[in-house]
ZAZAPA-632315 format. One record per atom (N, C-alpha, C): residue number from 1; atom name; x, y, z. Coordinates in nm, 2 decimals, decimal comma. Example, Ala and Ser with C-alpha at 12.3 -4.5 7.8 and 13.67 -1.06 7.14 Angstrom:
i	at	c1	c2	c3
1	N	1,32	-0,57	0,78
1	CA	1,23	-0,45	0,78
1	C	1,32	-0,33	0,78
2	N	1,28	-0,22	0,71
2	CA	1,37	-0,11	0,71
2	C	1,29	0,00	0,79
***
This chain:
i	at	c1	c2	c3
1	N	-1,36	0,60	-0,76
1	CA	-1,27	0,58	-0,64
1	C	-1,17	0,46	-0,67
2	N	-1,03	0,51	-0,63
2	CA	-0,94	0,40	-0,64
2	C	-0,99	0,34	-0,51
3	N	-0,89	0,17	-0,60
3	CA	-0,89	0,04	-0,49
3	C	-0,76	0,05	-0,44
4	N	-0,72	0,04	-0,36
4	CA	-0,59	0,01	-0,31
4	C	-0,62	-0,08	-0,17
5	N	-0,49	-0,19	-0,22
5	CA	-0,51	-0,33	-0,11
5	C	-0,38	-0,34	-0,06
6	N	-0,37	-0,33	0,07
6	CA	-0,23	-0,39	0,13
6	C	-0,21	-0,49	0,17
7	N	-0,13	-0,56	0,11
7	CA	-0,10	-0,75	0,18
7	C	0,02	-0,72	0,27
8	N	-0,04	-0,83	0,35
8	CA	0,05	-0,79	0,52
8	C	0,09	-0,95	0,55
9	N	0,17	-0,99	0,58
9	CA	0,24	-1,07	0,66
9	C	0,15	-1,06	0,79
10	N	0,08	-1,19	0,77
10	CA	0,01	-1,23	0,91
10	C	0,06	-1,22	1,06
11	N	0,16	-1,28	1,10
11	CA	0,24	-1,29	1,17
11	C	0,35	-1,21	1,23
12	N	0,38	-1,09	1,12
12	CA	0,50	-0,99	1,12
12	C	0,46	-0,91	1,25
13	N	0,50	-0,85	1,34
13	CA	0,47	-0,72	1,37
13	C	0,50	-0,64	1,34
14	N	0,64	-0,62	1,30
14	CA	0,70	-0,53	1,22
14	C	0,64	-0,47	1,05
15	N	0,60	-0,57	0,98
15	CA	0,51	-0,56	0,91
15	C	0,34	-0,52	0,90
16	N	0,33	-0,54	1,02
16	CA	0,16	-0,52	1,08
16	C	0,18	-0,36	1,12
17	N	0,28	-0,33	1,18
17	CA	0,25	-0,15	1,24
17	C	0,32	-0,09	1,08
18	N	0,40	-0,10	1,00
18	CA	0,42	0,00	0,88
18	C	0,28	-0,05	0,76
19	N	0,21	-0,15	0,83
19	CA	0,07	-0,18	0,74
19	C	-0,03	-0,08	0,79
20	N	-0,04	-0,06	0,94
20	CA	-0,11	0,05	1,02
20	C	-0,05	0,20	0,93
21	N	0,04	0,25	0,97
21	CA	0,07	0,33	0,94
21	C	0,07	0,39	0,78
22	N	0,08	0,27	0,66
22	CA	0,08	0,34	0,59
22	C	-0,12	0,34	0,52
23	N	-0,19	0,27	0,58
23	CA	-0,30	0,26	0,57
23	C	-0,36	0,36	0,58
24	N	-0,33	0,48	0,76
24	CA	-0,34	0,58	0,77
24	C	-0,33	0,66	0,69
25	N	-0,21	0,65	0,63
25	CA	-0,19	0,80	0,55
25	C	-0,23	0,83	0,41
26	N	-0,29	0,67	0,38
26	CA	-0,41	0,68	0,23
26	C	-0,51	0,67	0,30
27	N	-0,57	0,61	0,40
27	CA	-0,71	0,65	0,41
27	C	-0,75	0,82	0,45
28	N	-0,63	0,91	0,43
28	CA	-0,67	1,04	0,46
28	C	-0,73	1,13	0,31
29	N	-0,69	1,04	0,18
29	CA	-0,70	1,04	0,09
29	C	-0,87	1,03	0,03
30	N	-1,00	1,16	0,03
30	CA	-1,11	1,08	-0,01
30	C	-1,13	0,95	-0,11
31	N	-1,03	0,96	-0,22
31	CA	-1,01	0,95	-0,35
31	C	-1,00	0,82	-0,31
32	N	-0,96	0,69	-0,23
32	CA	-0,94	0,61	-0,20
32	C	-0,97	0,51	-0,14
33	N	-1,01	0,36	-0,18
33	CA	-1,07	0,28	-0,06
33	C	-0,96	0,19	-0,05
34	N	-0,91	0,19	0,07
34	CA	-0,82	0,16	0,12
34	C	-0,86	0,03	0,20
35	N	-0,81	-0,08	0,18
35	CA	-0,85	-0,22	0,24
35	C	-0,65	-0,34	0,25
36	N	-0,69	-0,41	0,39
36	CA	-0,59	-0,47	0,46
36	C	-0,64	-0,60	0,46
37	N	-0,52	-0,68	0,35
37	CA	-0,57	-0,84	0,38
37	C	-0,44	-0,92	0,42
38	N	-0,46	-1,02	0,46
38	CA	-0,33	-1,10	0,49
38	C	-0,26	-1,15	0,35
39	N	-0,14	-1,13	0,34
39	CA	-0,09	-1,24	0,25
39	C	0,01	-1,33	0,29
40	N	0,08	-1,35	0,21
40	CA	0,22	-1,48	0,25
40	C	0,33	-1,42	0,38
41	N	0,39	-1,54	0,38
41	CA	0,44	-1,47	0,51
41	C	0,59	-1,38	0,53
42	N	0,58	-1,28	0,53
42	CA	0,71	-1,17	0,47
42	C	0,64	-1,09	0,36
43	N	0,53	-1,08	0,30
43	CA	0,50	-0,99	0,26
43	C	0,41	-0,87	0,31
44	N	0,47	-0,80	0,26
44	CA	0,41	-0,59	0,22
44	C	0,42	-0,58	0,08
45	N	0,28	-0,56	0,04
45	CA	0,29	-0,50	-0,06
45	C	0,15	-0,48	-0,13
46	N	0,16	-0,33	-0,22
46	CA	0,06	-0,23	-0,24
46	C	-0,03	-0,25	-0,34
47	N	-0,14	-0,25	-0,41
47	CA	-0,17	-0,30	-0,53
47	C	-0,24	-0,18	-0,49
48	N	-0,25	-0,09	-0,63
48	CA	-0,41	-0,01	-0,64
48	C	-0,46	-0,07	-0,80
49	N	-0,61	-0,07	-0,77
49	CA	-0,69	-0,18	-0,93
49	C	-0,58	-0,25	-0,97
50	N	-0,52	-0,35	-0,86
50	CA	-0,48	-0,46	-0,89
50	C	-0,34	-0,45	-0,96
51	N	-0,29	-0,32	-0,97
51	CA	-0,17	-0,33	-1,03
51	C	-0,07	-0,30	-0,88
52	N	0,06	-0,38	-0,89
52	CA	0,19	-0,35	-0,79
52	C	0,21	-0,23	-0,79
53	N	0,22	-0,11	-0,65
53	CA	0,31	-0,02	-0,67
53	C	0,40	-0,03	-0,58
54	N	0,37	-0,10	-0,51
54	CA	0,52	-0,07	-0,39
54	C	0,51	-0,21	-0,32
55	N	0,63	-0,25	-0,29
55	CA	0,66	-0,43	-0,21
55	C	0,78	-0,38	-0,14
56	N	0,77	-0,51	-0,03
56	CA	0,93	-0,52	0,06
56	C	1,00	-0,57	-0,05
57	N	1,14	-0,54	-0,03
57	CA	1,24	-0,58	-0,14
57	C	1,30	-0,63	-0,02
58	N	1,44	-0,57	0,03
58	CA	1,55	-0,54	0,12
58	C	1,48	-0,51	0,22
59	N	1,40	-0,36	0,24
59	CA	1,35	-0,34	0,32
59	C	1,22	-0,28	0,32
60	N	1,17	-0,28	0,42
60	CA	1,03	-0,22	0,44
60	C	1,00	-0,08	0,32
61	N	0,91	-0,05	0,25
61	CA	0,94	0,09	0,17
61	C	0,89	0,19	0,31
62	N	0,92	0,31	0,28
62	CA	0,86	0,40	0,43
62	C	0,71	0,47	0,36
63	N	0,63	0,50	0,44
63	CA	0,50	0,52	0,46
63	C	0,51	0,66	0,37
64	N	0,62	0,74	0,33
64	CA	0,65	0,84	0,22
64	C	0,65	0,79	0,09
65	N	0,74	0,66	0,08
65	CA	0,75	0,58	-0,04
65	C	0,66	0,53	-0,11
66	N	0,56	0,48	-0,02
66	CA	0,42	0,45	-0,06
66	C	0,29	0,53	-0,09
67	N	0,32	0,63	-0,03
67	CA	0,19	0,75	-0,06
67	C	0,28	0,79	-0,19
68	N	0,41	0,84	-0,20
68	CA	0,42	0,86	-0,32
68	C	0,38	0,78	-0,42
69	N	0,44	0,68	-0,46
69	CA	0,40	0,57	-0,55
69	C	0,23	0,55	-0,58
70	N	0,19	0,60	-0,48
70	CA	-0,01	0,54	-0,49
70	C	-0,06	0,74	-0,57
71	N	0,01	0,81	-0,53
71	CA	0,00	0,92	-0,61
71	C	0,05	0,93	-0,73
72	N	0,15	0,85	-0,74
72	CA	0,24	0,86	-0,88
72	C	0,13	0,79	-1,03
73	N	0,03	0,63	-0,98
73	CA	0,01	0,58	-1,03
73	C	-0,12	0,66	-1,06
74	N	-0,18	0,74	-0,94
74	CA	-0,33	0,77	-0,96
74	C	-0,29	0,86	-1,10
75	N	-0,22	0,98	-1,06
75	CA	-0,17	1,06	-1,14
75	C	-0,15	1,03	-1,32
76	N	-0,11	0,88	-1,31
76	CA	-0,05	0,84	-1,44
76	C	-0,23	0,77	-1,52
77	N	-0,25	0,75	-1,42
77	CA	-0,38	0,68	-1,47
77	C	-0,50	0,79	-1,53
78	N	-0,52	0,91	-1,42
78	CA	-0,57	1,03	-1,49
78	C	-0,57	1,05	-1,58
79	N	-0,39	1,10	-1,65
79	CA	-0,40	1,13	-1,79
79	C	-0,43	1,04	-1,90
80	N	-0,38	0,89	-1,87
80	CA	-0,43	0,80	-1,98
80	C	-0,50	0,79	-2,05
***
């Protein structure tokens, strides 16, 4: 089972509902444990086994951006 961890901006709301939302749409994933911790303040961002796949840059990534990226890496890690 992949790890995947989202760091959320304590304080954001705006960052707390695209944390909800994209949490949903990997925890639909069996393949996945999916866990929500606080980090610094203005951060989003994805780690699965501890590697970065997706962060706020400019702007929020969208909850598409992120499932892909968390597919992209599972995928890459498979064939390894």
């Amino acid at each position: 089972m992949k790890k995947v961890q989202i760091r959320r901006c304590p304080v954001c709301s705006t960052i707390g509902a695209r944390t909800q939302e994209v949490a949903a749409a990997l925890q639909r994933n069996p393949g996945l444990d999916v866990q929500v911790v606080d980090g610094q303040k203005g951060e989003f961002s994805v780690l699965m086994d501890g590697q970065q796949v997706a962060r706020k840059s400019a702007e929020l990534p969208s909850v598409e951006e992120v499932v892909a990226a968390v597919k992209h890496v599972a995928l890459a890690k498979q064939t390894a």
